[in-house]
PyMOL Python script that loads the backbone (N, CA, C, O; Angstrom):
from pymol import cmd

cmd.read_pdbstr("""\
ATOM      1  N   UNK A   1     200.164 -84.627 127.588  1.00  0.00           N
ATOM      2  CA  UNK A   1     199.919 -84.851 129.007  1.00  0.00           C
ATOM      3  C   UNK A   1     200.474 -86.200 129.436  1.00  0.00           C
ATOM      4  O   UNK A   1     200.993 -86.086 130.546  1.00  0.00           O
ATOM      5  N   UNK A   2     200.543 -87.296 129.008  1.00  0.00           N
ATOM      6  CA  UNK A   2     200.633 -88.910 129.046  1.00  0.00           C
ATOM      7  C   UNK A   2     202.475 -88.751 129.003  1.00  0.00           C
ATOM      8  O   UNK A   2     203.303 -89.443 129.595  1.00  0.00           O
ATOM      9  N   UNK A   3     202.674 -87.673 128.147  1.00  0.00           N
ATOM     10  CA  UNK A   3     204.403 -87.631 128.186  1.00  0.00           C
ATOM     11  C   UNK A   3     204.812 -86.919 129.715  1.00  0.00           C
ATOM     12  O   UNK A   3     205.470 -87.446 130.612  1.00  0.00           O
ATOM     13  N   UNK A   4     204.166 -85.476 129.695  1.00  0.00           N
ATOM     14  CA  UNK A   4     204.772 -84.957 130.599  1.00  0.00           C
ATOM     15  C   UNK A   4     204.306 -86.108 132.271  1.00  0.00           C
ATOM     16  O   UNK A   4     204.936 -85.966 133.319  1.00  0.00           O
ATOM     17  N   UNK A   5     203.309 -86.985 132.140  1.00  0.00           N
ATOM     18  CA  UNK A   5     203.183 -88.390 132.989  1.00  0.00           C
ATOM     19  C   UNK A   5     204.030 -89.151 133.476  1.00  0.00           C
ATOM     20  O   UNK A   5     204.092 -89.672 134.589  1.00  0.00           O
ATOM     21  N   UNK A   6     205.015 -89.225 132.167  1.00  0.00           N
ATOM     22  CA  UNK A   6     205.943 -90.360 132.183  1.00  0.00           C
ATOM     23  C   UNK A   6     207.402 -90.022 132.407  1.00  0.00           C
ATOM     24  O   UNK A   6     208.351 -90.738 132.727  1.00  0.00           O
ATOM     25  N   UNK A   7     207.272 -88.213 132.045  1.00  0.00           N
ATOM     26  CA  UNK A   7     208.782 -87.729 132.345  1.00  0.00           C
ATOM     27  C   UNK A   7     208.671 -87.205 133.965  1.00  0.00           C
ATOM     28  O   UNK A   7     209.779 -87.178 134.500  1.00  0.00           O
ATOM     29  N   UNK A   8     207.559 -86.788 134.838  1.00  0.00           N
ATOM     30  CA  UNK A   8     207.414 -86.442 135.823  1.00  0.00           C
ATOM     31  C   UNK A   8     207.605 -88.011 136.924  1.00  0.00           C
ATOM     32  O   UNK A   8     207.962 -87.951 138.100  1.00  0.00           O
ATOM     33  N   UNK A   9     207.403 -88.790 136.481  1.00  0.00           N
ATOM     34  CA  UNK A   9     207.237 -90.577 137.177  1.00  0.00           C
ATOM     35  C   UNK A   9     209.048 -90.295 136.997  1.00  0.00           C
ATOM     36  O   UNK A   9     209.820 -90.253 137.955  1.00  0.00           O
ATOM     37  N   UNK A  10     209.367 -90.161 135.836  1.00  0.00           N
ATOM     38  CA  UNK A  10     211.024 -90.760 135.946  1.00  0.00           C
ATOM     39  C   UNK A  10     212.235 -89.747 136.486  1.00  0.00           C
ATOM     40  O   UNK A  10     213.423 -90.035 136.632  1.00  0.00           O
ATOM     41  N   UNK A  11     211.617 -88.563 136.720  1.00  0.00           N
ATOM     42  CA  UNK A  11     212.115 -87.651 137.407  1.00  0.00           C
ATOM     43  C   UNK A  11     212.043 -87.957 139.015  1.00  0.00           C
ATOM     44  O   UNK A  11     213.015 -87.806 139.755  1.00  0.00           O
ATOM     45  N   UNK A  12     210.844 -88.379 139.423  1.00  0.00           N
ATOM     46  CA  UNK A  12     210.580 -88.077 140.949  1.00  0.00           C
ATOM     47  C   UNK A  12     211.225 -89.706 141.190  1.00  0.00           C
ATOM     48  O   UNK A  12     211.530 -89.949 142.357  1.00  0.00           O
ATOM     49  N   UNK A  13     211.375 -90.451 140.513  1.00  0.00           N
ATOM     50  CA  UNK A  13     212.413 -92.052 140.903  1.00  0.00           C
ATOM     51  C   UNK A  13     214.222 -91.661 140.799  1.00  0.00           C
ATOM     52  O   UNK A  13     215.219 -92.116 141.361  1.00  0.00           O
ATOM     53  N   UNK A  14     213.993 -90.645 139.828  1.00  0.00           N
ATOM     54  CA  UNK A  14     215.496 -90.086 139.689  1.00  0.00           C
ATOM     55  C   UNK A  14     216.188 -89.743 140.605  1.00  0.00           C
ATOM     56  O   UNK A  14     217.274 -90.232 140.917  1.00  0.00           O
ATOM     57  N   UNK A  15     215.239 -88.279 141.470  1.00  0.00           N
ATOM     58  CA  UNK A  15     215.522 -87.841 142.402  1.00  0.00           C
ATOM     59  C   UNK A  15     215.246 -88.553 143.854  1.00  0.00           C
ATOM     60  O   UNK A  15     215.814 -87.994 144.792  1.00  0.00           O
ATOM     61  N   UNK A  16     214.657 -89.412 144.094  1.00  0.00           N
ATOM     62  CA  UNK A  16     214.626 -90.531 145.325  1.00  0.00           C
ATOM     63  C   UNK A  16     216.007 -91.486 144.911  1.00  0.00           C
ATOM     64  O   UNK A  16     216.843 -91.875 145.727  1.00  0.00           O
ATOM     65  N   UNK A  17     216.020 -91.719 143.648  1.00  0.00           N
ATOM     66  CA  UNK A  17     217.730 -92.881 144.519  1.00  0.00           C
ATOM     67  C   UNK A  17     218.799 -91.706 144.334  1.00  0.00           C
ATOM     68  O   UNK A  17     219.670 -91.880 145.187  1.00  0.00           O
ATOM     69  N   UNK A  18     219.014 -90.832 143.731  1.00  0.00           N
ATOM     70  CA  UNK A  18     220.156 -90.268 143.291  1.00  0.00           C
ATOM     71  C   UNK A  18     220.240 -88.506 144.455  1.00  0.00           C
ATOM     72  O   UNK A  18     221.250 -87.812 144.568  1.00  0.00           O
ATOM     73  N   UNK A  19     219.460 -88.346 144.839  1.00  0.00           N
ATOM     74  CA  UNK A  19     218.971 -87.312 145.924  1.00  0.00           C
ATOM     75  C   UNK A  19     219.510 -87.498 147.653  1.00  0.00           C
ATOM     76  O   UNK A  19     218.801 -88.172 148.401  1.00  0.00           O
ATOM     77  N   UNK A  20     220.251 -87.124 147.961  1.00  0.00           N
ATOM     78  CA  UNK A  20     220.715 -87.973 149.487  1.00  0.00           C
ATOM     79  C   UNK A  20     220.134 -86.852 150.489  1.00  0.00           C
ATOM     80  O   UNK A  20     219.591 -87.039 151.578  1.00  0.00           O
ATOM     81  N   UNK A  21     220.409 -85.574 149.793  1.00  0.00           N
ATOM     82  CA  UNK A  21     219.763 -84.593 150.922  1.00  0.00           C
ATOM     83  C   UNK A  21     218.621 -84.087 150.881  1.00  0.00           C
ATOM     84  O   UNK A  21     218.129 -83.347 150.029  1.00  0.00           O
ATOM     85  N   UNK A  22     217.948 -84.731 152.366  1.00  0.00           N
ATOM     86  CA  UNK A  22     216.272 -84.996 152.124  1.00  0.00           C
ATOM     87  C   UNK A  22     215.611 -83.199 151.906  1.00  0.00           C
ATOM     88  O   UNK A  22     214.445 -83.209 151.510  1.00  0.00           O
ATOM     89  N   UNK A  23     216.003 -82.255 152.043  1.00  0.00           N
ATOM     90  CA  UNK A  23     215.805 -80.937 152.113  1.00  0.00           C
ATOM     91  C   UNK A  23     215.750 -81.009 150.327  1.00  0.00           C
ATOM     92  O   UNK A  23     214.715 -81.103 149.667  1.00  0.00           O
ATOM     93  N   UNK A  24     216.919 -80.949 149.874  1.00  0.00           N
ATOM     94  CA  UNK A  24     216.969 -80.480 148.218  1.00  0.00           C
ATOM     95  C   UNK A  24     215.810 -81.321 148.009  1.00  0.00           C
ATOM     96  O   UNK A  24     214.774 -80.804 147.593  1.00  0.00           O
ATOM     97  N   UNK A  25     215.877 -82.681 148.275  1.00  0.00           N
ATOM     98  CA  UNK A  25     214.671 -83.877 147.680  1.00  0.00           C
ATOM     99  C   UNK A  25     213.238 -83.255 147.446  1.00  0.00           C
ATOM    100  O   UNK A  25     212.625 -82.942 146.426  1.00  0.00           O
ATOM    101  N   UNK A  26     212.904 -83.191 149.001  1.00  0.00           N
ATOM    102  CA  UNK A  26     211.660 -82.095 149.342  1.00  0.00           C
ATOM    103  C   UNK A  26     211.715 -80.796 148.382  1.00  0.00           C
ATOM    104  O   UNK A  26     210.592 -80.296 148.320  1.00  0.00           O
ATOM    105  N   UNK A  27     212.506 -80.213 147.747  1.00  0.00           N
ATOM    106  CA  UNK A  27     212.250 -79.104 147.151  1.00  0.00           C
ATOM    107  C   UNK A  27     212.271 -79.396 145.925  1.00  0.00           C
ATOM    108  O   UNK A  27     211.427 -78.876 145.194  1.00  0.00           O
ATOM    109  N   UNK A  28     213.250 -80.312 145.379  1.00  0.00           N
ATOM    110  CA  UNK A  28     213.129 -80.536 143.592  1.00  0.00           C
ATOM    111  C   UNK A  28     211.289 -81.099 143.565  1.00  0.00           C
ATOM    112  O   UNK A  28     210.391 -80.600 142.887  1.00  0.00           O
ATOM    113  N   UNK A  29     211.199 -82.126 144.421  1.00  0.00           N
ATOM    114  CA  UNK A  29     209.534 -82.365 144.384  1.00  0.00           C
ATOM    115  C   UNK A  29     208.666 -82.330 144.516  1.00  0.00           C
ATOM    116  O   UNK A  29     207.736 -83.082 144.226  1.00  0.00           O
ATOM    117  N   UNK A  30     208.807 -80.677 145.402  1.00  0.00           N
ATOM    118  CA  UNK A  30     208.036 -79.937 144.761  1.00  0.00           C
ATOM    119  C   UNK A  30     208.292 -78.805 143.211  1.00  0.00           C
ATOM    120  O   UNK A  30     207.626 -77.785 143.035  1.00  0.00           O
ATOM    121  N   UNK A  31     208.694 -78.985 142.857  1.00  0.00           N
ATOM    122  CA  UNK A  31     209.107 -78.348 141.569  1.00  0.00           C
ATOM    123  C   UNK A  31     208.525 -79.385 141.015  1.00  0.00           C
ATOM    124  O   UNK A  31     207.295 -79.363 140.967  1.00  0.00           O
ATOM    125  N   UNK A  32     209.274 -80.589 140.439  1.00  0.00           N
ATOM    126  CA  UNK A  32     208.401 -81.317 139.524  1.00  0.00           C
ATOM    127  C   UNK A  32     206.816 -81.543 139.566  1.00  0.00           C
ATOM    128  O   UNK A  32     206.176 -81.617 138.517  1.00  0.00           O
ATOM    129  N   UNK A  33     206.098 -81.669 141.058  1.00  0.00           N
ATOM    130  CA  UNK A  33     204.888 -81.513 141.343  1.00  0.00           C
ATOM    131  C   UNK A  33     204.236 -80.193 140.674  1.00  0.00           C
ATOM    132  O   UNK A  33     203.373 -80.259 139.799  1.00  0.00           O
ATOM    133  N   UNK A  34     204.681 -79.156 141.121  1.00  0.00           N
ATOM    134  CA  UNK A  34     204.265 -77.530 139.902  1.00  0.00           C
ATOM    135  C   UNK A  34     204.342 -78.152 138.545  1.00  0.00           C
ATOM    136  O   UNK A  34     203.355 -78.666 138.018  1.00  0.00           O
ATOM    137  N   UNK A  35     205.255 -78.113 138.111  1.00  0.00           N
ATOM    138  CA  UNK A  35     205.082 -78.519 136.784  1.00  0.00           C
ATOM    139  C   UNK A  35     204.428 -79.573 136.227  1.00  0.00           C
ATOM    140  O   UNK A  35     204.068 -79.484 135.053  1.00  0.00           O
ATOM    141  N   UNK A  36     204.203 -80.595 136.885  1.00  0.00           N
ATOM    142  CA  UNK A  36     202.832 -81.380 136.635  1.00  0.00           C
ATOM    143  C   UNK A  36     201.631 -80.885 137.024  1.00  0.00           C
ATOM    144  O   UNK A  36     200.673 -80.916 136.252  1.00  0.00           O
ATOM    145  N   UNK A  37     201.545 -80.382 138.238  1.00  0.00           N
ATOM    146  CA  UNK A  37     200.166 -79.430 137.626  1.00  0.00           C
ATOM    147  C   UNK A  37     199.673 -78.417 137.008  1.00  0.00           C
ATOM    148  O   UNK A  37     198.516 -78.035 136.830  1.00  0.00           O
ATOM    149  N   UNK A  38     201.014 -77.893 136.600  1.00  0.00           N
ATOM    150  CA  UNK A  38     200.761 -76.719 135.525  1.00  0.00           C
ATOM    151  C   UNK A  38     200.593 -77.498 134.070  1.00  0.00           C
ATOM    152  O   UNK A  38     199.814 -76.993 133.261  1.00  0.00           O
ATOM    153  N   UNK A  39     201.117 -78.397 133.804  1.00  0.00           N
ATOM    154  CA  UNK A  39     200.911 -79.618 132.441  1.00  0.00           C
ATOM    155  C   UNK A  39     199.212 -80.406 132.401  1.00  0.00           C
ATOM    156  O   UNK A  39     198.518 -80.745 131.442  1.00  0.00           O
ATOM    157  N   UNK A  40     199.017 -80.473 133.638  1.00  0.00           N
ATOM    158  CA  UNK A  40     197.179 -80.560 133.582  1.00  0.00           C
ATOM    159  C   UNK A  40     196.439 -79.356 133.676  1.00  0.00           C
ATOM    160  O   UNK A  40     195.212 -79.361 133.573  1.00  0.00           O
ATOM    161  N   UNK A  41     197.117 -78.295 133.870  1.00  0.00           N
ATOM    162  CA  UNK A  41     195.824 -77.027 133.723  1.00  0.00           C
ATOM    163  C   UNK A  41     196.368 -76.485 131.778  1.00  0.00           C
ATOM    164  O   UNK A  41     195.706 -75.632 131.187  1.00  0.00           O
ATOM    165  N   UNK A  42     197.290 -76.999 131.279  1.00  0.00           N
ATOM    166  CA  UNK A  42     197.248 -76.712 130.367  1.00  0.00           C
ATOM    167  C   UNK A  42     196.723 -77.585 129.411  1.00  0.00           C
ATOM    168  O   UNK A  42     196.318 -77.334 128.277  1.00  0.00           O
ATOM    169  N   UNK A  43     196.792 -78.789 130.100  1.00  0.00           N
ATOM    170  CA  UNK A  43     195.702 -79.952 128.968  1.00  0.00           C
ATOM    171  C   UNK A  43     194.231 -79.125 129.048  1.00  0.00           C
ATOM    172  O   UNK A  43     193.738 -78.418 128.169  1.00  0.00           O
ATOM    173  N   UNK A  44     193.811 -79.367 130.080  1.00  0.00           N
ATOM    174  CA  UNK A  44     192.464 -78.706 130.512  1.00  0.00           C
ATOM    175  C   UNK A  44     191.968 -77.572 129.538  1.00  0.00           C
ATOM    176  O   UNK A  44     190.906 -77.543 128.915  1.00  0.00           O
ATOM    177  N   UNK A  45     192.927 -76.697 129.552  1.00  0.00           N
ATOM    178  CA  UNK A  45     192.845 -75.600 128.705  1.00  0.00           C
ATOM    179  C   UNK A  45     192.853 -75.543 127.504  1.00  0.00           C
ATOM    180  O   UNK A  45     192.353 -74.648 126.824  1.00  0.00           O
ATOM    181  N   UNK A  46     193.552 -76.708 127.043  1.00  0.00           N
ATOM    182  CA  UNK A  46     193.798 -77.204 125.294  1.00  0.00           C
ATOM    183  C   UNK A  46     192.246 -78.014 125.077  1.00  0.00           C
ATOM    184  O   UNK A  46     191.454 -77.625 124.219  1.00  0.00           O
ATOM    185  N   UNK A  47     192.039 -78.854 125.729  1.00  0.00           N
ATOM    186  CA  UNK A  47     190.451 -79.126 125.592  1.00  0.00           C
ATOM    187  C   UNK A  47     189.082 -78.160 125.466  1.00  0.00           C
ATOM    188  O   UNK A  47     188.088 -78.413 124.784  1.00  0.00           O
ATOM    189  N   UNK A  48     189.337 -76.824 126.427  1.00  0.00           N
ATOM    190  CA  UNK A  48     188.265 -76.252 126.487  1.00  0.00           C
ATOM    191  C   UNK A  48     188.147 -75.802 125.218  1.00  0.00           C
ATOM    192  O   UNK A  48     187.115 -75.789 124.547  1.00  0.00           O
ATOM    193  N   UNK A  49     189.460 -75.351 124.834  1.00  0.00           N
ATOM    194  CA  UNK A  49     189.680 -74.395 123.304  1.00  0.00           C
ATOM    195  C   UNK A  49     189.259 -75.487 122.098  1.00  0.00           C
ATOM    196  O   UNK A  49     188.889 -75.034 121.015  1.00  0.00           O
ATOM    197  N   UNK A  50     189.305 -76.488 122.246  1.00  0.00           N
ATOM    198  CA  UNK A  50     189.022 -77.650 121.508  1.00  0.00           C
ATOM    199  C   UNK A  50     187.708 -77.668 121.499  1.00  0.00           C
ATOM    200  O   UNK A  50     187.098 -77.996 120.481  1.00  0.00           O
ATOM    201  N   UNK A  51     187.061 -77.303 122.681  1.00  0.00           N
ATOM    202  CA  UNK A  51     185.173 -77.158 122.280  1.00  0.00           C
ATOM    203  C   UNK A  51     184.703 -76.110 121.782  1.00  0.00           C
ATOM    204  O   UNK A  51     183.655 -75.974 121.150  1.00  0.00           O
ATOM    205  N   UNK A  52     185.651 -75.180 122.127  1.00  0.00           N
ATOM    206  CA  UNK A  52     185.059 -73.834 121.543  1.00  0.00           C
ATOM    207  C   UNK A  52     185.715 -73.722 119.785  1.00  0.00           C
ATOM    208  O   UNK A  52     185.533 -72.755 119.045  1.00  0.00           O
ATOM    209  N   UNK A  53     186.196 -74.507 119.564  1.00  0.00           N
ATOM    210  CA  UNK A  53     186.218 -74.818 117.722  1.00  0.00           C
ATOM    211  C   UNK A  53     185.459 -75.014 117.642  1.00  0.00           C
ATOM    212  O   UNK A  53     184.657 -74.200 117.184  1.00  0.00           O
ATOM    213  N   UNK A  54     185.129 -76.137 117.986  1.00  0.00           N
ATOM    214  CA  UNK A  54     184.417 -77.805 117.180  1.00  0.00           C
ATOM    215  C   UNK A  54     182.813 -76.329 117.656  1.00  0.00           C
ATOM    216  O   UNK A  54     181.851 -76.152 116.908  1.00  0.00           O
ATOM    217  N   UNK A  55     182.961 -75.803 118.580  1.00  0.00           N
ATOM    218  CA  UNK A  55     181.426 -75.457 118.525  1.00  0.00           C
ATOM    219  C   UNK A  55     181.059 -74.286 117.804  1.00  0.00           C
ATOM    220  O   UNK A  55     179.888 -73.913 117.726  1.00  0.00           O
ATOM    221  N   UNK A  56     182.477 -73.405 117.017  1.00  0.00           N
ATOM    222  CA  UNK A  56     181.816 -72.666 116.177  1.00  0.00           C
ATOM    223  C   UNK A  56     182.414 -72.324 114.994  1.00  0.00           C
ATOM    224  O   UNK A  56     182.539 -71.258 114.392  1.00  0.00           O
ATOM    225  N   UNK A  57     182.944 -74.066 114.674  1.00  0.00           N
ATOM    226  CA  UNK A  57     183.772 -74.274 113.535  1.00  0.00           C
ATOM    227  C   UNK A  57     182.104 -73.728 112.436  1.00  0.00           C
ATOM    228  O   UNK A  57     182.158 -73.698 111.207  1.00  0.00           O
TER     229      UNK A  57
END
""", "prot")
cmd.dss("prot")
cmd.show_as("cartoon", "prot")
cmd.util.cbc("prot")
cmd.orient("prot")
């Protein structure tokens, strides 16, 4: 999660200086935005499964 953090931060700076047309801009970020929140519903999900070991390891 802390990676896909740090590659989503250097993506959305990528696409602000290197991005001129504010339309594509608006659309790659939302794409990277999906995919960062699909990277926290899958942490989320790696945790729950993580209690349901530990609780009937």
């Amino acid at each position: 999660e802390s990676e896909g953090d740090l590659i989503y931060r250097r993506e959305v700076a990528y696409l602000f200086e290197h991005e001129k047309d504010p339309i594509e801009l608006i659309r790659w970020k939302d794409v990277l935005e999906q995919l960062e929140d699909t990277l926290d519903h899958c942490e989320h999900i790696a945790d729950m499964l993580r209690g349901v070991v530990m609780k009937y390891a």
